[in-house]
C-alpha beads as a LAMMPS data file, in Angstrom:
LAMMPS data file: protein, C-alpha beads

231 atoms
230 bonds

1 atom types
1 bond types

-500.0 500.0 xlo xhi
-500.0 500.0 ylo yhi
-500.0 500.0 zlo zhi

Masses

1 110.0

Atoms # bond

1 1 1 -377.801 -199.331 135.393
2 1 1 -378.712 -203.089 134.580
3 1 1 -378.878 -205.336 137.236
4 1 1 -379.940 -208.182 134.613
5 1 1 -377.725 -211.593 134.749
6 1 1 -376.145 -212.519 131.820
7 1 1 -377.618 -215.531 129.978
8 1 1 -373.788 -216.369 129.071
9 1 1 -372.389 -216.589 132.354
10 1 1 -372.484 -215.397 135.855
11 1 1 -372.159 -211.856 135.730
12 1 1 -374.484 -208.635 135.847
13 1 1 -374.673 -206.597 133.336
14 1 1 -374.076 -203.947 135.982
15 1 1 -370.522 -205.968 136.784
16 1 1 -370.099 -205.938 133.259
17 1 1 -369.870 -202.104 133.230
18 1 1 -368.165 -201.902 136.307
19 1 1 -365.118 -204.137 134.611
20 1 1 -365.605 -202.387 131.231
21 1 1 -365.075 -198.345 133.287
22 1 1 -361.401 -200.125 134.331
23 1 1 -360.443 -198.333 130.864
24 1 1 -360.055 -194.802 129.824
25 1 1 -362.626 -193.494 127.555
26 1 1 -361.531 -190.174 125.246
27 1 1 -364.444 -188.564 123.130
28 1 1 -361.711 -188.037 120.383
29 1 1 -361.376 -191.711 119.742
30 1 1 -365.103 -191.927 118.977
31 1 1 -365.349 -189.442 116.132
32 1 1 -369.006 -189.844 115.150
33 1 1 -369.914 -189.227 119.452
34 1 1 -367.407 -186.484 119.277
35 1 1 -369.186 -184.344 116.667
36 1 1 -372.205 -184.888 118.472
37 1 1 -371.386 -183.625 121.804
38 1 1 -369.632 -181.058 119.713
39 1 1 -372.395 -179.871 117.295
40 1 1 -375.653 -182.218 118.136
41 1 1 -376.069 -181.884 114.227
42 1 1 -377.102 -185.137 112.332
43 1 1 -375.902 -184.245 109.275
44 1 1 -372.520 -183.391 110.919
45 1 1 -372.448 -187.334 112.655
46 1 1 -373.573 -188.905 109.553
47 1 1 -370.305 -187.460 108.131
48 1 1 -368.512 -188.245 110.790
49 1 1 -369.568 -192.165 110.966
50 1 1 -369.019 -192.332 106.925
51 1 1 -365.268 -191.024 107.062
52 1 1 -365.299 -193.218 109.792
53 1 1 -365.822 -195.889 107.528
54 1 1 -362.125 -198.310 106.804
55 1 1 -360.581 -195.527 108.788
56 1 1 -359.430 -194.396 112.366
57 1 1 -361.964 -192.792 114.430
58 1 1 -358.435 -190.167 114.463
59 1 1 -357.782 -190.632 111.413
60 1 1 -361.913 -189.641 110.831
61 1 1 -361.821 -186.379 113.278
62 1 1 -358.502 -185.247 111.804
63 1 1 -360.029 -185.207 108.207
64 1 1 -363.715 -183.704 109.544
65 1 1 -361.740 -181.117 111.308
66 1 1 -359.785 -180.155 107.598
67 1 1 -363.698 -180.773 106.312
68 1 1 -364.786 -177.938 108.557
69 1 1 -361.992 -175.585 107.726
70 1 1 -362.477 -175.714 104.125
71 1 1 -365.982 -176.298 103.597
72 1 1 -367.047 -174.333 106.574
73 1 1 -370.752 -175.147 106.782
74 1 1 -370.955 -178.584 106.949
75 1 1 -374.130 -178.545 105.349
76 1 1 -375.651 -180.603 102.793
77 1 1 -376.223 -177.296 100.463
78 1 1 -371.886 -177.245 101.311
79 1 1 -371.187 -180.354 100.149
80 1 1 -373.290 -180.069 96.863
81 1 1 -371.464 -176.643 95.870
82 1 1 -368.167 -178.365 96.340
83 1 1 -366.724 -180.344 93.508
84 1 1 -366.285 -183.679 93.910
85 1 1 -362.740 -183.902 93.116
86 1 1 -362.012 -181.148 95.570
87 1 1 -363.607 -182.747 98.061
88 1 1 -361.968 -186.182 97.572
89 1 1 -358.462 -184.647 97.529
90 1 1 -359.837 -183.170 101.514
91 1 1 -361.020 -186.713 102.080
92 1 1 -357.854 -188.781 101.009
93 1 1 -355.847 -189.217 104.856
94 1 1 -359.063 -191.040 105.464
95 1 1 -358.892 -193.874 102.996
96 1 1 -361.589 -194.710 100.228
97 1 1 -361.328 -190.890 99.394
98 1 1 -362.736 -190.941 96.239
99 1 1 -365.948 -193.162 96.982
100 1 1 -366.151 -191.230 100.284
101 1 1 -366.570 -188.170 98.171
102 1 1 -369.029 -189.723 95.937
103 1 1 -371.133 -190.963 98.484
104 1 1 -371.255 -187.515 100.463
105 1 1 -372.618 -185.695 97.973
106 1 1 -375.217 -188.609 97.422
107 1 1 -376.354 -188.550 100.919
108 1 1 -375.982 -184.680 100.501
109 1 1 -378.779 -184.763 97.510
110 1 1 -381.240 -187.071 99.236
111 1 1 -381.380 -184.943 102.697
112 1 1 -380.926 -181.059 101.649
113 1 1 -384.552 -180.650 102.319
114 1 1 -384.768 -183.425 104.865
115 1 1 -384.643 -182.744 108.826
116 1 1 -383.035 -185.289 109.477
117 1 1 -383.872 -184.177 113.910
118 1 1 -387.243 -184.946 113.165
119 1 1 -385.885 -188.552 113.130
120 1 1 -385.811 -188.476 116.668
121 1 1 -389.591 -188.058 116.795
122 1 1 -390.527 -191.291 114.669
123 1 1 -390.794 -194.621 115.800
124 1 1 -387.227 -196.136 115.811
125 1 1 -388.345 -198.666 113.129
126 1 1 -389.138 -196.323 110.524
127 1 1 -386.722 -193.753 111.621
128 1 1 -383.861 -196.516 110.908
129 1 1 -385.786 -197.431 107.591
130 1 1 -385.555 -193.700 106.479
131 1 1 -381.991 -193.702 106.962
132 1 1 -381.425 -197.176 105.636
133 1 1 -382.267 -196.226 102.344
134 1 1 -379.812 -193.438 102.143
135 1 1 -376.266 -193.669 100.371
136 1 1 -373.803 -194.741 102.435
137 1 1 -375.951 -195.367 105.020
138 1 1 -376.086 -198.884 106.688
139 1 1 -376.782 -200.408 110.229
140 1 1 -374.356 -199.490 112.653
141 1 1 -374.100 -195.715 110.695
142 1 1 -378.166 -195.717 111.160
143 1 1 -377.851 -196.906 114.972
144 1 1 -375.243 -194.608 115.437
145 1 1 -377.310 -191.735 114.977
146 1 1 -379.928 -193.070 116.092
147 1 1 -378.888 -193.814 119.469
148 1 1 -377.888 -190.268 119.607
149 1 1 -380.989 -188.670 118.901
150 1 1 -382.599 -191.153 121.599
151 1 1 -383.573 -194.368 119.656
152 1 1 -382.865 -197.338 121.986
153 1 1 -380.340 -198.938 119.816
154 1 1 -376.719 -200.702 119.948
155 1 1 -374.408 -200.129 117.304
156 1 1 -372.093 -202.973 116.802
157 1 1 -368.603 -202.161 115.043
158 1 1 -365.381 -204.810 114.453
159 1 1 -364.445 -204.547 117.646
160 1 1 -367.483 -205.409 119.579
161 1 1 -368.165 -208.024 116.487
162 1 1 -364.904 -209.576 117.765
163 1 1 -365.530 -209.346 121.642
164 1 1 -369.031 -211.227 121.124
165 1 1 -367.960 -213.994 118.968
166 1 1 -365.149 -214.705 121.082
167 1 1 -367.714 -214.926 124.313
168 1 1 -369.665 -217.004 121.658
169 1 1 -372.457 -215.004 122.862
170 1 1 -374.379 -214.483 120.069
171 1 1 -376.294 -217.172 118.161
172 1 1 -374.372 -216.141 115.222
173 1 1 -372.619 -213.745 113.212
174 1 1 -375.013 -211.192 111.932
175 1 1 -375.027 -207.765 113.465
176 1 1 -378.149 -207.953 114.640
177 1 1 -377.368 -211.457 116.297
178 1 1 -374.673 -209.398 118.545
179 1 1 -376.708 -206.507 118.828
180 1 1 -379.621 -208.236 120.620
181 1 1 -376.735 -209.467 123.165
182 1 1 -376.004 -206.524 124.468
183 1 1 -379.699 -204.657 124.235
184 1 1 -381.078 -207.984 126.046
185 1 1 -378.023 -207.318 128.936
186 1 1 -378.435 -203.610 129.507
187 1 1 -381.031 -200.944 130.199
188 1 1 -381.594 -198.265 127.173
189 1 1 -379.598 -195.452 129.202
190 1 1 -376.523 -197.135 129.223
191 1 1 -376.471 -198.308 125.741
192 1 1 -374.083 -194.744 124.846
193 1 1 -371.686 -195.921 127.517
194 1 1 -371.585 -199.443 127.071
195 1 1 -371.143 -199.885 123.539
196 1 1 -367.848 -196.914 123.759
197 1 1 -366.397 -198.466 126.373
198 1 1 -366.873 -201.884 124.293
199 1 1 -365.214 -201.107 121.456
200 1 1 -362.292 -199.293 123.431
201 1 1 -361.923 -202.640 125.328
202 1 1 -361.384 -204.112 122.002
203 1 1 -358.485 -201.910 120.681
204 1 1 -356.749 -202.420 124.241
205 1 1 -357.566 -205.782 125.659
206 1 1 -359.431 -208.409 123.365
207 1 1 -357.439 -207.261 120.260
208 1 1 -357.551 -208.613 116.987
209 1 1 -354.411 -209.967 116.516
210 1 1 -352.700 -210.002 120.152
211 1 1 -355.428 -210.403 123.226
212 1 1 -355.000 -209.631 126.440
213 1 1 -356.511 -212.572 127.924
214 1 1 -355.426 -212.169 131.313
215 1 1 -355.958 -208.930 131.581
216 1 1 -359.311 -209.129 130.717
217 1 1 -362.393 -209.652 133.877
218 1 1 -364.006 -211.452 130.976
219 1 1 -362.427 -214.938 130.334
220 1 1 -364.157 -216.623 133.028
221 1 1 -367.109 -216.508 130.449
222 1 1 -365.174 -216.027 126.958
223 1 1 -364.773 -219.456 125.103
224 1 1 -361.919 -217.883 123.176
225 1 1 -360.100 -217.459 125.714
226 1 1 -360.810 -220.962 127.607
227 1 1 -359.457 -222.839 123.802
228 1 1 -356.389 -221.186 124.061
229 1 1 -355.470 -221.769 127.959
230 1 1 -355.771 -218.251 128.374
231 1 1 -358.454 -218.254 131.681

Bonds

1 1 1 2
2 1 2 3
3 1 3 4
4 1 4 5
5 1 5 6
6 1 6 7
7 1 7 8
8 1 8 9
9 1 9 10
10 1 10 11
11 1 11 12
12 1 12 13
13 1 13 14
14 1 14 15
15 1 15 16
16 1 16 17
17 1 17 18
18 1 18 19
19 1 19 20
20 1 20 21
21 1 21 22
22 1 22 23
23 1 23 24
24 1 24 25
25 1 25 26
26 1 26 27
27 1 27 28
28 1 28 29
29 1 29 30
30 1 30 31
31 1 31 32
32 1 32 33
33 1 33 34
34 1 34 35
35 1 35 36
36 1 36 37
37 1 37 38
38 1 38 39
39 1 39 40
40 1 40 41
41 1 41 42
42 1 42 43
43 1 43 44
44 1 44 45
45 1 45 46
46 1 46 47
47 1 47 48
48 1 48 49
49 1 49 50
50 1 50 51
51 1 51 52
52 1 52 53
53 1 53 54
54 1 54 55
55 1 55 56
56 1 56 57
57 1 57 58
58 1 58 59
59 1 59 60
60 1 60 61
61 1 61 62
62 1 62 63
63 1 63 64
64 1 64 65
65 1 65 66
66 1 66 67
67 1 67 68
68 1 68 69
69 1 69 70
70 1 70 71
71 1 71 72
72 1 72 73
73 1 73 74
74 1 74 75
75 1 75 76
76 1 76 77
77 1 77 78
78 1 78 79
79 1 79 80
80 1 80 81
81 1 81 82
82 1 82 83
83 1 83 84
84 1 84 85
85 1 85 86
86 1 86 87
87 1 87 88
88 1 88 89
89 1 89 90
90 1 90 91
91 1 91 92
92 1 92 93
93 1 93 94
94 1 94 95
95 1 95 96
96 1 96 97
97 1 97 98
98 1 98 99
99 1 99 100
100 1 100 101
101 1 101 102
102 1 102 103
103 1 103 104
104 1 104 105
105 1 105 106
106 1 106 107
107 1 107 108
108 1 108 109
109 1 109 110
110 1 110 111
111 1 111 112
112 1 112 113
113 1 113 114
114 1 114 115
115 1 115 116
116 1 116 117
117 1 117 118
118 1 118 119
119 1 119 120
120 1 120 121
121 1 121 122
122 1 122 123
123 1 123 124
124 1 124 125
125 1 125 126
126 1 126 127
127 1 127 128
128 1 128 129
129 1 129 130
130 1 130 131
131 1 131 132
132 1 132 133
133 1 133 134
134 1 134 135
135 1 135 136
136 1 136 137
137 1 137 138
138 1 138 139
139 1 139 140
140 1 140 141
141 1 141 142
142 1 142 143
143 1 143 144
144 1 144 145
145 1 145 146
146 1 146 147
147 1 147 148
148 1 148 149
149 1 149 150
150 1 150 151
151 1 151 152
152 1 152 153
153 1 153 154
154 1 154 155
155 1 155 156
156 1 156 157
157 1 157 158
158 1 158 159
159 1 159 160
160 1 160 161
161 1 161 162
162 1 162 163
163 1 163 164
164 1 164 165
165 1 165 166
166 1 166 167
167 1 167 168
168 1 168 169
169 1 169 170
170 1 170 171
171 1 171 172
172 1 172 173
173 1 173 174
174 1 174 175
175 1 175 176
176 1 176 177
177 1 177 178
178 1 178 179
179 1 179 180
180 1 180 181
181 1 181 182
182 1 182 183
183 1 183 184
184 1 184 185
185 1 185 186
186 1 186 187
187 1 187 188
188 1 188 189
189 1 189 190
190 1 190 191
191 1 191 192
192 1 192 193
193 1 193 194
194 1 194 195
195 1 195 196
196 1 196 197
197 1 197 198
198 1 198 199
199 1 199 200
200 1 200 201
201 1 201 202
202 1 202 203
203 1 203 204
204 1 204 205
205 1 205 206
206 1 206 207
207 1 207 208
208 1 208 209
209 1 209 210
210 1 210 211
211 1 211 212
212 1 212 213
213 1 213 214
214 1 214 215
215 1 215 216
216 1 216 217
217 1 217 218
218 1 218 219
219 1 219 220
220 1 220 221
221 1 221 222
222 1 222 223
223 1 223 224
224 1 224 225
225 1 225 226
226 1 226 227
227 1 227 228
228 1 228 229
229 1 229 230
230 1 230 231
């Protein structure tokens, strides 16, 4: 665990952990982490991650689950024998179901021949090139899997987006602004942990439209919530 003091206020990144384990985490609200514990296949959490995309991570495992019980396989060779309009109508509960579709059976073309494990045994800069330049695929989708397959890298959703810009934190906006807050504050091995338990804190206690300032171990530090008289 990181013992490393935050450059934003007075806390560890170890007490940072500590006050971020005071919530529940459930696999099945992380669908993209769920299908890798469940099937540690890349194509399967590249899937995942995409339905995951302008959806619920529930939303996202309820549709994979209908994806595995109609496709079967979820290989790219699957995908590619199933029409597209078949596939979208499987897709719809998770929003964007036609582009989804589309966009599947992209990714499904560029990777049939492409093991996409052997990721894991590149350099992380070209292994998130690789995937950068696939459909659908962009930075926190590429840093998802990555950071699965043991590249030391932070995804950054909405939610942690949210949580770091309220800390004003980050130097800016950009995602990889916020995500060189969090790599700076933690050790690689708890990068999995942190960044779950980050965006869970952000659908219970720094939420987008009501916070739970007081609730939250954070507002001695969070700028938000010293503006609104929340500390």
């Amino acid at each position: 665990m990181s013992s490393l003091i935050s450059p934003y206020c007075e806390l560890k990144g170890e007490e940072i952990l500590a006050g971020l384990r005071g919530i529940a985490v459930d696999p099945r609200d992380f669908v993209a982490y769920w299908v890798y514990l469940s099937t540690r296949d890349p194509f399967a959490v590249l899937v995942a991650t995409l339905l995951s995309q302008h959806s619920t991570d529930r939303k996202a495992l309820e549709v994979y689950r209908r994806l595995v019980q109609v496709v079967k396989n979820l290989s790219p060779a699957s995908f590619l024998n199933c029409e597209e309009q078949e596939l979208a109508e499987i897709l719809r509960p998770a929003g964007l179901h036609r582009r989804k579709a589309e966009l599947l059976r992209a990714l499904a073309r560029e990777v049939v021949d492409f093991d996409l494990k052997a990721l894991g045994n590149l350099p992380t800069f070209e292994a998130r090139r690789r995937l950068l330049k696939l459909p659908g695929v962009g930075p926190k989708t590429a840093d998802v899997l990555l950071l699965h397959l043991g590249h030391p890298l932070f995804p950054v959703d909405t939610h942690i987006a949210r949580i770091t810009n309220r800390l004003s934190w980050a130097k800016g906006s950009r995602y990889e602004e916020i995500q060189k807050v969090w790599m700076e504050l933690f050790s690689p091995k708890d990068y999995q942990e942190v960044h779950l338990r980050l965006i869970q804190w952000g659908r219970e206690v720094c939420r987008a439209r009501t916070p739970r300032c007081f609730t939250c171990f954070l507002r001695i530090c969070c700028s938000f919530a010293k503006e609104e008289g929340r500390t």
